[in-house]
N, C-alpha and C positions, 0 to 999 in steps of 0.2 A: 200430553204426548201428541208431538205435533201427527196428522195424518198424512200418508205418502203422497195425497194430492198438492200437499203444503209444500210439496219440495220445489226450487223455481227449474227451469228446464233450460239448459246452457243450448244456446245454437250451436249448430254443426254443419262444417261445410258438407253439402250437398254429396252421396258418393255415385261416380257413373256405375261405376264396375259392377255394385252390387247394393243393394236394401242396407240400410241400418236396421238392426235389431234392439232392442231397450225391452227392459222391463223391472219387472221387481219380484225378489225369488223369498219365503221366509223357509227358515228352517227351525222346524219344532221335533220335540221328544223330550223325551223321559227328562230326568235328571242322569248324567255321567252315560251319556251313550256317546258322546265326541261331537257334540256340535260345535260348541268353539273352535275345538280342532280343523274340524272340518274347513269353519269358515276362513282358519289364519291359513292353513293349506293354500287355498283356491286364491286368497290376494296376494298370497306369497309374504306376507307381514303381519306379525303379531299386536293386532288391534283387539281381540278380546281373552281376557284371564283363564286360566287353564288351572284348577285342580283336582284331586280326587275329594278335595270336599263338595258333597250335594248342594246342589244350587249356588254352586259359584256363582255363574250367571245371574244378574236381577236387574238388570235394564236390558231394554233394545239395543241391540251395536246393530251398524250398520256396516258393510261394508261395500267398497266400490271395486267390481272388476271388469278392466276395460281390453277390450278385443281385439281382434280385425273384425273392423264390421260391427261392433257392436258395444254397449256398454251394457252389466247386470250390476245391478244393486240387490245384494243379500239383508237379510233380516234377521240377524241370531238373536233366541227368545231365551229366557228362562223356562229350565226345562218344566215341564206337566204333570203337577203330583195333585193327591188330596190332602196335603197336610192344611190343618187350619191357621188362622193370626194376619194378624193385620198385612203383616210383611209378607207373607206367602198370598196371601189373595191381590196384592198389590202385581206382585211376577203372572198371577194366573190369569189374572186381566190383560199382563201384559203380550203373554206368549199368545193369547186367545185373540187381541185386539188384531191383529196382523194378516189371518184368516181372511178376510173380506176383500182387503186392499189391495193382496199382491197377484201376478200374474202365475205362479207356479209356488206348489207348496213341496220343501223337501220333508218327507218323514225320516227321523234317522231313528234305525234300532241297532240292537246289538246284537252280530251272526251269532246260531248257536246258543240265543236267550229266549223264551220262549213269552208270549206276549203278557205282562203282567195287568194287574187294575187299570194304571193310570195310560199305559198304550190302548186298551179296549176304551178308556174313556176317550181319549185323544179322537181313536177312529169314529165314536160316533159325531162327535163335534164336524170332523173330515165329511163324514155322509150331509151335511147342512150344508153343506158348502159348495159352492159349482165351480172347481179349480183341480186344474188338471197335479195329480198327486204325484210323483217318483218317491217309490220307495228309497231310503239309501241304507244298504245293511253292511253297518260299518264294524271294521277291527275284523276282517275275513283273513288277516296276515293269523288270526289264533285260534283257528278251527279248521276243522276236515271239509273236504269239500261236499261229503255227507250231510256236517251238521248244516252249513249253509243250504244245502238244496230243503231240508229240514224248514229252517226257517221261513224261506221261501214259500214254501208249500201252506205252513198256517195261516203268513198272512196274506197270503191271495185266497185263501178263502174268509178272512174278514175282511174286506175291502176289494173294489176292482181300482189298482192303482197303473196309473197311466204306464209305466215302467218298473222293473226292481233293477237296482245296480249296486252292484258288491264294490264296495271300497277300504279302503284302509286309509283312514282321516293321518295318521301320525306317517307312514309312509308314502300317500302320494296317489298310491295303486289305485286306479280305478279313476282318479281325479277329473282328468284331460276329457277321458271318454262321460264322466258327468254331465261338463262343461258344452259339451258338443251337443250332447242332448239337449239340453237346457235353451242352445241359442235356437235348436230348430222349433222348439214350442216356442218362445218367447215370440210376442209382435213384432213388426215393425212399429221403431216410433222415435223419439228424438233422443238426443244427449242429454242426462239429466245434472250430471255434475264432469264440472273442468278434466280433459282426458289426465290429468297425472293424481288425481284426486283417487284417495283409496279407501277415504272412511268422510263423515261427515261432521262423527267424535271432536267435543276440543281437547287441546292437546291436558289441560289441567284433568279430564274428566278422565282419560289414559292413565295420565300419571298417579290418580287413587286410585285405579282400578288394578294397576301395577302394585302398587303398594299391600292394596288388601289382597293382590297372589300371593306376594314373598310370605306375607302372616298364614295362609291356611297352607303352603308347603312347610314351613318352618316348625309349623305348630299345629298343625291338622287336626291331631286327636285330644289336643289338651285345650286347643280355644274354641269355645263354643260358635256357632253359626252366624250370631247376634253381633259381627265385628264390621262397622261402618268407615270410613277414611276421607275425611274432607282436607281439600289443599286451602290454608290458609292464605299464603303466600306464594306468589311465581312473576319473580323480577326478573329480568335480564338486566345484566351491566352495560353500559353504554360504549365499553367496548366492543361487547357480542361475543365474549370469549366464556364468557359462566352464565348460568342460569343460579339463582337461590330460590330453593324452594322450600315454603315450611308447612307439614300435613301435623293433622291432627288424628289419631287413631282412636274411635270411640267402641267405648266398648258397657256393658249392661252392671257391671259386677268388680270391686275393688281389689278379689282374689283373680281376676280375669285379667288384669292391668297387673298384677304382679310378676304372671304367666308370661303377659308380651314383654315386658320390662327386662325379668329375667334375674340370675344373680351377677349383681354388678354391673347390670344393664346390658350383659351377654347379649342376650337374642335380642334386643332392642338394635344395638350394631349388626347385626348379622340381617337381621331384614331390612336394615336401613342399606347395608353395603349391596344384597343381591336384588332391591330396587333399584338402586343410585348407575348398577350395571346395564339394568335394562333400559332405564330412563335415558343414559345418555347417548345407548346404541338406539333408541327413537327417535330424539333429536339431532343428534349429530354436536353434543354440544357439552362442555362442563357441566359435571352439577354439585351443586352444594345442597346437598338432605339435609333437612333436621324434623326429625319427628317425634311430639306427644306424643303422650296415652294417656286420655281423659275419660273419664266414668260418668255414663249417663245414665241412670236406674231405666232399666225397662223400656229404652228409648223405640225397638222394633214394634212395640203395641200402642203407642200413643202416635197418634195422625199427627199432630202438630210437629213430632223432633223428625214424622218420616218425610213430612215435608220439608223440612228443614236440611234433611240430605240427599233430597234428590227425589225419593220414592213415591209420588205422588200423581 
C-alpha cells in the first residue's frame, strides 16, 4: 500500500485572489454506516461499491475532489470490526493505516445508533492520534431530531471531536456544509493530482469492484462474503467503439458457483447485464462482459491467493 507521501504533486498555477488549500481527508467507521456513500456523494461519481453486505469495502479508494481554491483527496477504508481471518485483519490494517497520514479524519456513525464495540474501539485508536476529528452522523433523513441530539450527546462525551455534522450520505443534506468545513482546516499546500482527476483507481480495478456489487445486490443473502472478482481481460478495439472485457468471479465453495451461476445461468446474465450497465455509464464506451465463476477452496485464509487478488 503505496503511502500518501508516494503520491507525486501536479504544479499549479500560482493563485493571486486567494491561498490554495490541499490535503488529505480519510473516512473511517463501522461496517454499513455510508462511507462509500458518503464518498461517491462528495465527487459526485460512483468510484466505490455500495451494498448492504458488511464489508463491502476492502481496499483503500481514493478519491479526488477539486474546488475553487482548493483540491481534497478522501480516503474511504474498510469499515472497523473485530472479526478474525486473514482477510478481515488484511482491511483492519488497512482502515488503521490511514490514521497517521492524513490531514483530517472523517468519523462516520449512524444518527439514532448508539456507539457499539467496534466505534469505542475505533475512538480509542482516534485518542493516539493528533488529527483534527469531524464527527459525521449520517442517514439524519431517518430519525427525530431527538434521537439525533441523542447521538450527539454520547459521543461528545467519548471523544472531543473537532466538529459533529449531521448529514444524509444518499441525499446530499449536510454535504456542501461538510465540504466548507473541511477546506477551512485543511492546509495550504499544492495540487496533488490533474484538476479533472477524481479518483487515482485504474479503470480495470472499478470495473471488479462494479462487478463484485452487482453479486452481493443480486445475491446478498445466499452468497457468502468470501466472493473475490479479477478482470482477466480489457481490450479496446482499435476502433475505440467497444471495450471486451472478461472477469473471473472466485468464489471458496462449488455449491457457491452454483448460487452465482444460477438455473440456466439466470443470475449469472443478470449480474453480468446490471454490471455491463454501470461499466459503460463509467467509461463512456461499449462493452462486451463475459464472465467466470471459478472455485478456489478457501482462497480468503491463504496469503498466497490474497495476494494474488489484490489483498496484500
Amino acid at each position: 500500500m503505496p503511502a500518501l507521501t508516494d503520491y507525486p504533486v501536479v504544479d499549479s498555477p500560482p493563485c493571486v485572489a486567494m491561498s490554495f488549500k490541499s490535503g488529505f481527508i480519510s473516512i473511517i467507521g463501522r461496517p454499513n454506516v455510508g462511507k462509500s456513500t458518503l464518498l461517491n456523494t462528495i465527487i459526485g461519481s460512483k468510484i466505490a461499491i455500495v451494498s448492504e453486505k458488511p464489508q463491502t469495502t476492502r481496499n483503500r479508494i481514493t478519491g479526488i475532489k477539486n474546488i475553487e481554491g482548493g483540491q481534497i483527496v478522501f480516503i474511504d477504508t474498510p469499515g472497523i470490526h473485530g472479526h478474525r481471518g486473514r482477510l478481515n485483519r488484511y482491511m483492519l490494517r488497512t482502515a488503521l493505516a490511514t490514521l497517521e497520514e492524513v490531514d483530517v479524519i472523517f468519523f462516520v456513525v449512524e444518527a439514532g445508533i448508539h456507539a457499539d464495540v467496534d466505534e469505542e474501539t475505533i475512538i480509542k485508536k482516534l485518542k493516539r492520534v493528533d488529527r483534527p476529528v469531524i464527527l459525521c452522523i449520517n442517514k439524519i433523513d431517518k430519525v427525530s431530531k431527538d434521537k439525533l441530539l441523542q447521538t450527539i450527546s454520547q459521543y461528545a462525551e467519548l471523544y472531543v471531536f473537532r466538529e459533529f455534522v449531521p448529514v444524509s450520505a444518499a441525499s446530499g443534506e449536510g454535504v456542501d456544509g461538510l465540504l466548507r468545513l473541511s477546506v477551512d482546516i485543511l492546509p495550504e499546500g499544492p495540487r496533488y493530482f490533474p484538476e479533472d482527476s477524481i479518483t487515482d483507481l485504474s479503470e480495470r480495478f472499478i470495473v471488479a469492484e462494479i462487478i463484485r456489487e452487482k453479486i452481493f445486490i443480486s445475491l446478498w443473502q445466499e452468497v457468502p462474503y468470501s466472493v473475490a472478482v479479477l478482470v482477466d481481460k480489457f481490450d479496446e478495439r482499435p476502433s475505440g467503439d467497444l471495450i471486451s472485457i472478461s472477469a473471473s468471479i472466485v468464489v471458496e465453495r462449488a455449491s457457491q458457483k452454483g448460487i452465482i451461476i444460477g438455473r440456466g445461468g439466470k443470475k449469472l446474465k443478470e449480474i453480468g447485464s446490471k454490471a455491463r450497465r454501470d461499466i459503460e455509464a463509467l467509461l463512456g464506451i461499449r462493452i462486451y462482459l463475459e464472465l467466470l465463476v471459478k472455485v478456489r477452496k478457501d482462497w480468503s485464509g491463504d496469503l498466497r491467493k490474497l495476494k494474488e487478488f489484490g489483498y496484500h
